[in-house]
N, C-alpha and C positions, 0 to 999 in steps of 0.2 A: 504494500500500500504506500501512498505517498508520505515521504517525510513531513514531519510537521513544523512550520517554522516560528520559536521565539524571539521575543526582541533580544531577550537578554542570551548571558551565557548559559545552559545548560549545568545544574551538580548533582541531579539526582533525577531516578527516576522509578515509580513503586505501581504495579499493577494493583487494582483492588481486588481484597481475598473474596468480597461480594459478586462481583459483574464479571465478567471475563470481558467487556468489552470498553471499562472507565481503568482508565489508568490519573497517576498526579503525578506534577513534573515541578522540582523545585531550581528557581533562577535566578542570576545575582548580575547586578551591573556591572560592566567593565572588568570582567574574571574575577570578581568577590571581592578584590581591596577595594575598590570604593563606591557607595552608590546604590541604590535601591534594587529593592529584591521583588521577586512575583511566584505566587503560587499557581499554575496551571491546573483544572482540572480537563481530562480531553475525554473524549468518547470515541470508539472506532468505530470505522463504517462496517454497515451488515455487508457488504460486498467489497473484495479487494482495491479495486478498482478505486473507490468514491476517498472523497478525504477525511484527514481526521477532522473531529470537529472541537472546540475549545465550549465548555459548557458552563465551566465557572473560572473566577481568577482574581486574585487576593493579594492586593499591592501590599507591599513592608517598605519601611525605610532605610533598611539594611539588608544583604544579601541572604539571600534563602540557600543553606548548604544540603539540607536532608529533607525528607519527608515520612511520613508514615500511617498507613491507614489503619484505624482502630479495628481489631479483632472483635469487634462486641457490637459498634454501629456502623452500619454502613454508608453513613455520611461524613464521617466525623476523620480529620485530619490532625495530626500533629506535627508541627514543622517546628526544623531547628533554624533559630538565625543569627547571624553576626552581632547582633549588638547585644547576647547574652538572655535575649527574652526566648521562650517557648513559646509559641501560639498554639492554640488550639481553633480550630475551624470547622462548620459544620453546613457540608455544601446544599442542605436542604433549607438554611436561611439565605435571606436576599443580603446583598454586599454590605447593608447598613450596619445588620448584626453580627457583623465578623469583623474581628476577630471574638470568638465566645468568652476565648481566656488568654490575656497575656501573663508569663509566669516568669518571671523577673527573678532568678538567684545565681545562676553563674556571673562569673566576674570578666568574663571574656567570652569569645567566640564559642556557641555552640554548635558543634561539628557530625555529629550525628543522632539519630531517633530511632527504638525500634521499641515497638509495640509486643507485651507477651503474648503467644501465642496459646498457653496452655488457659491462665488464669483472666485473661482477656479485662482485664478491667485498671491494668496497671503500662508503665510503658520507663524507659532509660533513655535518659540524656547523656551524651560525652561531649567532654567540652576540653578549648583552649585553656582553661583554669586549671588543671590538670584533676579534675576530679569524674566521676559518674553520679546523678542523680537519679531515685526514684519518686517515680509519681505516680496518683495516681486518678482520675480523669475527675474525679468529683471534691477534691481538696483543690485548696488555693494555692496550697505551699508544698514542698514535696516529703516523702517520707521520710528518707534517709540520703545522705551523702556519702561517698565512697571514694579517698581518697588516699590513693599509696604510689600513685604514678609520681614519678620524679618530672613528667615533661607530659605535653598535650594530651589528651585522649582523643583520637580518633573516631575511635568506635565502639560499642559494644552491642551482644548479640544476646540475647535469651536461648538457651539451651529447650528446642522443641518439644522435649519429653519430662524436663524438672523445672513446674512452675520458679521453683524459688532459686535456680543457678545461672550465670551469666558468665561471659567472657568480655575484655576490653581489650582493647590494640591500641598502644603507645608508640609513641615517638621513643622513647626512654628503651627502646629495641623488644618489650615484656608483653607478652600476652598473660593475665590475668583472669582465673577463673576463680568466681564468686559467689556465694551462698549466703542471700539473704538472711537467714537466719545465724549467720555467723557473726563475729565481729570484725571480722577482716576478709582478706583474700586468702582461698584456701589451697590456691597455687600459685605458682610464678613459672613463666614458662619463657626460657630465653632466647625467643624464639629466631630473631636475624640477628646479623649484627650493627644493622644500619634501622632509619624508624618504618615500626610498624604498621600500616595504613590503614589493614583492615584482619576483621578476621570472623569465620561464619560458621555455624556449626550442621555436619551432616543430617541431614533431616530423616535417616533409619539409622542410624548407630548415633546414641548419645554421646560415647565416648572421643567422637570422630570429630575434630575442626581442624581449619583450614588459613593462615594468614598469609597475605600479600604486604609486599614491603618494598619501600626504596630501592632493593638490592636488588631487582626486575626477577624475584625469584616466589614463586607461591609453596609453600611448605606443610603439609600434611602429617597433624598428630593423631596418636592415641594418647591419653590425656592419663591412661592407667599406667604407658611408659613413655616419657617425653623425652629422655635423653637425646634420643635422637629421631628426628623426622621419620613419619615411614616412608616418607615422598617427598622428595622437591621437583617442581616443574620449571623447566628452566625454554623459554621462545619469546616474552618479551624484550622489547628492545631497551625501554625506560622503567622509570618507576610504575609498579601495577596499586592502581586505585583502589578497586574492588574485586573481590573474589566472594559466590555465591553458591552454594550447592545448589542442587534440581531439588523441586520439592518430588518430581517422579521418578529419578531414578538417582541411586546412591554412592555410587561413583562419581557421576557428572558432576561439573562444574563451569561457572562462566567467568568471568574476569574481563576486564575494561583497564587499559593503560594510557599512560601520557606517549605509548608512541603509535595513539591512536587506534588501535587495534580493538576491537573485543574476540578474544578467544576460547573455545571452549576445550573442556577438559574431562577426558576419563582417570583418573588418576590409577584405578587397578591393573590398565594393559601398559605393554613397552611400550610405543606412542602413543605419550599419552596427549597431542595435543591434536584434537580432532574435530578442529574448524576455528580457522581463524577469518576474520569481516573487518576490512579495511575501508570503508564506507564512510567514516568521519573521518575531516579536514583540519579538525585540531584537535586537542589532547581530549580523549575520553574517560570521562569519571564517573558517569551514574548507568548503570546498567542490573536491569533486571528478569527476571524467567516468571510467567504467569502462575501460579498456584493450579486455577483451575482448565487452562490451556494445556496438554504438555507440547513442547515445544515450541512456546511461544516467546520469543525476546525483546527486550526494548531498551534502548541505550538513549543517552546523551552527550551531550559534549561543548565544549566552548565554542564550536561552531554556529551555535544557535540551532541545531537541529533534534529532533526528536524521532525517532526510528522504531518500527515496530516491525517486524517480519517472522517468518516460521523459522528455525532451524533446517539448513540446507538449501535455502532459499537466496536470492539477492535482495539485503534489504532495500535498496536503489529502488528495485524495481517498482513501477508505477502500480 
């Protein structure tokens, strides 16, 4: 289908776990150092052919890095943005009443969002402050703070099968695995040597995640022995952005890099990199696999472009 074009730059991009056909696209001016942000929501055409269409869209005054759709309503947005606030947004009110909640407590940039999947009523922030925040959709203020990272937090992810455990990806080179009910981090996991950018966890084996790093190198644990990688993928050319498991199949993986590429990944065979999409024109950083699709992808990029196409397909193509 046809690309979709933003004004802004491209940081993120999240299919809804509701529709198979409403995806949200988060945007930042002038590549996120300075300048206003915009929340995308799009719809895709019933026919390949037709275009996308923009159905709602939620101006900031600061760049939008992440987004996230609530597990629980199916209207209802969470976006991280630069000037340290959380919004929350709910695409079945008109532009007036949105934002529903601004949530004001990191001290710097918040760099990613991710909604739990299991307990659905809760969601984590990572932020340039170097800490993780929990929240939760019907408080003001957030539950708990979680701070042991030496340098930014990039990312973190909810482990799909234990409501209460997380993981976080630092600059500070550490992946961080987490258990709410603990009082710290119940692992340290050293994971590059360069910062960590991202990191996701297998969506059939809990023990299973996955980080991308500076170091153009995706790396693959068991978390019961982490000494050493089971896997490293090594075909990007730059630093890799994001790295994603299939929610369909447990092997798979995707990944989006600054040298433009998104590529996908079996990690269990010897080649394990089996298919890579050089369709965006500058550095790509938000790419995602549909839930209720399989094979379905959609990336973004600094190019100002939005892509959506099948696995083995061109996403070029009209």
């Amino acid at each position: 289908m046809p690309a979709f074009k933003i004004p802004f730059n491209g940081y993120s991009v999240k299919f809804s776990p509701f529709y198979e056909n409403r995806l949200a696209v988060a945007t930042a001016q002038n590549f996120g150092i300075l300048g206003n942000g915009r929340v995308h929501v799009l719809s895709l055409p019933p026919s390949p052919g037709a275009p996308i269409v923009e159905t709602a869209a939620y101006d900031t005054s600061d760049a939008v890095y992440d987004i996230a759709w609530s597990e629980s309503h199916d209207s209802i947005l969470v976006a991280a943005i630069a000037d340290g606030s959380v919004k929350v947004y709910d695409t079945n009110l008109p532009p007036a009443s949105n934002p529903l909640r601004s949530l004001q407590e990191h001290t710097r940039e918040v760099h990613a969002v991710d909604y739990n999947p299991s307990r659905r009523d809760s969601f984590l922030t990572a932020s340039w402050d170097d800490s993780i925040k929990l929240w939760t959709v019907d408080r003001p203020i957030s539950v708990r703070t979680f701070k042991e990272h030496a340098y930014c937090v990039y990312a973190a992810a909810w482990n799909p099968r234990h409501a209460d455990v997380f993981a976080s990806a630092s600059g500070d080179c550490t992946v961080r695995v987490w258990d709410v009910r603990e009082p710290g981090s119940t692992m340290i996991i050293p994971a590059h040597d360069f910062e960590v950018l991202y990191t996701d966890w297998n969506k059939y084996d809990d023990c299973i995640l996955a980080t991308a790093s500076v170091d153009k190198s995706i790396r693959v644990w068991d978390i019961r022995s982490f000494r050493v990688p089971i896997t490293v993928l090594n075909g990007h050319n730059y630093a890799i952005r994001k790295v994603k498991f299939s929610p369909h199949r447990g092997s798979l993986m995707v990944s989006c890099s600054y040298d433009m590429t998104v590529c996908l990944w079996d990690y269990m065979v010897e080649d394990a990199l089996v298919g890579r999409y050089d369709h965006h024109t500058e550095f790509t950083v938000g790419v995602d696999m549909s839930v209720l699709v399989e094979g379905l992808l959609a990336s973004t990029g600094w190019d100002e472009l939005v892509y959506v196409w099948q696995h083995g397909t061109d996403p070029r193509a009209p």
